[in-house]
C-alpha positions as CSV (number, residue, x, y, z in Angstrom):
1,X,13.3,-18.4,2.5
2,X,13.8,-16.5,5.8
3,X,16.8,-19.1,6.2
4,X,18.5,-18.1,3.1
5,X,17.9,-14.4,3.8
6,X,19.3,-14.7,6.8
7,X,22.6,-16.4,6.2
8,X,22.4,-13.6,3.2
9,X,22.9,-10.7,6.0
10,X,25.5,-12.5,7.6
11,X,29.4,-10.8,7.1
12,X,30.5,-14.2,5.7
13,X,27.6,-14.1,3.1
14,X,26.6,-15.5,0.0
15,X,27.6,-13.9,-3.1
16,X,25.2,-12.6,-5.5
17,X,25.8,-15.7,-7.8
18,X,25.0,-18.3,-5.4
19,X,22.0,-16.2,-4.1
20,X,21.1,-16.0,-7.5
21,X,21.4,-19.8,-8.1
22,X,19.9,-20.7,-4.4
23,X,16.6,-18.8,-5.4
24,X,16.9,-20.2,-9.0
25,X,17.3,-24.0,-7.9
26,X,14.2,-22.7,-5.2
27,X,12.1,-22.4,-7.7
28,X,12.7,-25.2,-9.9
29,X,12.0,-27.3,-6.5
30,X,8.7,-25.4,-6.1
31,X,7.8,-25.7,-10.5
32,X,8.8,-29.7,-10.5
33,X,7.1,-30.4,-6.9
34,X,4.0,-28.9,-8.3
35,X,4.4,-27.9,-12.0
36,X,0.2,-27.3,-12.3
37,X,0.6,-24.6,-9.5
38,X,0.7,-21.0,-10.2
39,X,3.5,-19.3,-8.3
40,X,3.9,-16.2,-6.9
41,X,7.4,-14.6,-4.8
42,X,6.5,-12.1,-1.9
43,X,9.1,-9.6,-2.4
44,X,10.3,-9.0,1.5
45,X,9.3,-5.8,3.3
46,X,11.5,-3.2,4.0
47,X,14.0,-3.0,7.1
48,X,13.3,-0.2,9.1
49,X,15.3,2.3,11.3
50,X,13.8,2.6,15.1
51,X,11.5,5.3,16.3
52,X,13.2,8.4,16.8
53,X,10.6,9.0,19.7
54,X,8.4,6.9,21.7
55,X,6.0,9.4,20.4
56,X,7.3,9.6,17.0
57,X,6.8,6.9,13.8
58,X,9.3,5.4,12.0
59,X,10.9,8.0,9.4
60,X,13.9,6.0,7.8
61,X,14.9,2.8,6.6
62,X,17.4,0.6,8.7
63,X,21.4,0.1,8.3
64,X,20.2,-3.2,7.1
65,X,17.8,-2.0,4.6
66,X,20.9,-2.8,1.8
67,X,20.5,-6.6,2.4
68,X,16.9,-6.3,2.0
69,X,17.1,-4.5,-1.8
70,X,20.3,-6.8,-2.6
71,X,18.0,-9.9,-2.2
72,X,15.1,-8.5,-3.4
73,X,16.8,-7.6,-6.7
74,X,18.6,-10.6,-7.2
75,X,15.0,-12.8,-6.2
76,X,13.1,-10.6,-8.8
77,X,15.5,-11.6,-11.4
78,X,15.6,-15.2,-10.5
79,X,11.5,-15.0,-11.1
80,X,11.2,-13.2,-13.7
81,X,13.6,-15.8,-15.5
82,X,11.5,-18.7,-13.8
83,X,7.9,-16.8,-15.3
84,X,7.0,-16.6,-11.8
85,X,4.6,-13.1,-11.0
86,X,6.2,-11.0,-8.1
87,X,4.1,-9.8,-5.1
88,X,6.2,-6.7,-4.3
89,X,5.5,-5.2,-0.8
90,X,8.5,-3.9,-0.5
91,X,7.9,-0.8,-3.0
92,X,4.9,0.1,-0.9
93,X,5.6,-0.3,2.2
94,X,8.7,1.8,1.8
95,X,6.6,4.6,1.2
96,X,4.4,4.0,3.9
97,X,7.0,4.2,6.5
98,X,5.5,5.6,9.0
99,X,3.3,1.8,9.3
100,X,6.5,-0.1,10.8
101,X,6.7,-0.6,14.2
102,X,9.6,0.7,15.0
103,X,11.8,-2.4,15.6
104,X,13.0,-2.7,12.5
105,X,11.3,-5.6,11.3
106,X,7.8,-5.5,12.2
107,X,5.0,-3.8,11.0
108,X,1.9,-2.1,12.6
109,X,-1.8,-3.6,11.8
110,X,-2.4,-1.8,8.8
111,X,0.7,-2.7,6.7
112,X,-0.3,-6.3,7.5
113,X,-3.5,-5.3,6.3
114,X,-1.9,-4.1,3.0
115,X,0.4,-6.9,2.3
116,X,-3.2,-9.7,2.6
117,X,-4.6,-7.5,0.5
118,X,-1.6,-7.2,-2.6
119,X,-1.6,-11.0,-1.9
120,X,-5.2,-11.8,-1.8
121,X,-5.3,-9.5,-4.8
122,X,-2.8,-11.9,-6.9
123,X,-4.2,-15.4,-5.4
124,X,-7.2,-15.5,-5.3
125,X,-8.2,-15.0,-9.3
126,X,-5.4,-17.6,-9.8
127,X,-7.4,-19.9,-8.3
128,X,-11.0,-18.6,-9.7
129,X,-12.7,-16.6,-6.7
């Protein structure tokens, strides 16, 4: 995934349609190479500006942040089409700013802590504990 994302934020990018049918053919690899498995797409975090201060937290998202929606728009499509459930970080994190590092694509302790506990939350009734 981070591959595709990447090449995504590069200036000669993918279009929407082939991001669209590069997440699409992702998941039909994932639904044939295990079609009893239940599925789940980690929407990515948010990108984040830097620190205004040393002293100061985060307080905006990046200059990149537009990539980051783009594919995360065009991925939720893609799984809702494919009947595959949506962990989506993104949404809260974004409002928890303040939790990023400060290097735009890192997060402190706590947003970790967040993000095992929206997927822990999902996973582990799927699979009965």
């Amino acid at each position: 995934m981070q591959g595709l994302k990447y090449r995504c934020s590069q200036p000669l990018g993918l279009d929407g349609v082939q991001v669209h049918d590069r997440m699409s053919d992702l998941a039909q690899c994932f639904k044939n190479g295990a079609p009893q498995a239940k599925i789940f797409y980690l929407m990515t975090t948010p990108h984040t500006a830097s620190k205004p201060a040393k002293d100061k937290p985060v307080d905006s998202l990046g200059d990149k942040n537009d990539v980051v929606v783009r594919l995360n728009t065009i991925s939720a499509r893609v799984m809702q089409e494919e009947g595959i459930e949506i962990i989506d970080v993104y949404t809260i994190l974004a409002k928890q700013l303040d939790l990023a590092s400060g290097d735009g694509y890192h997060w402190k302790t706590p947003a970790y802590d967040i993000i095992t506990r929206e997927i822990s939350g999902k996973v582990l009734p799927a699979v009965g504990k």
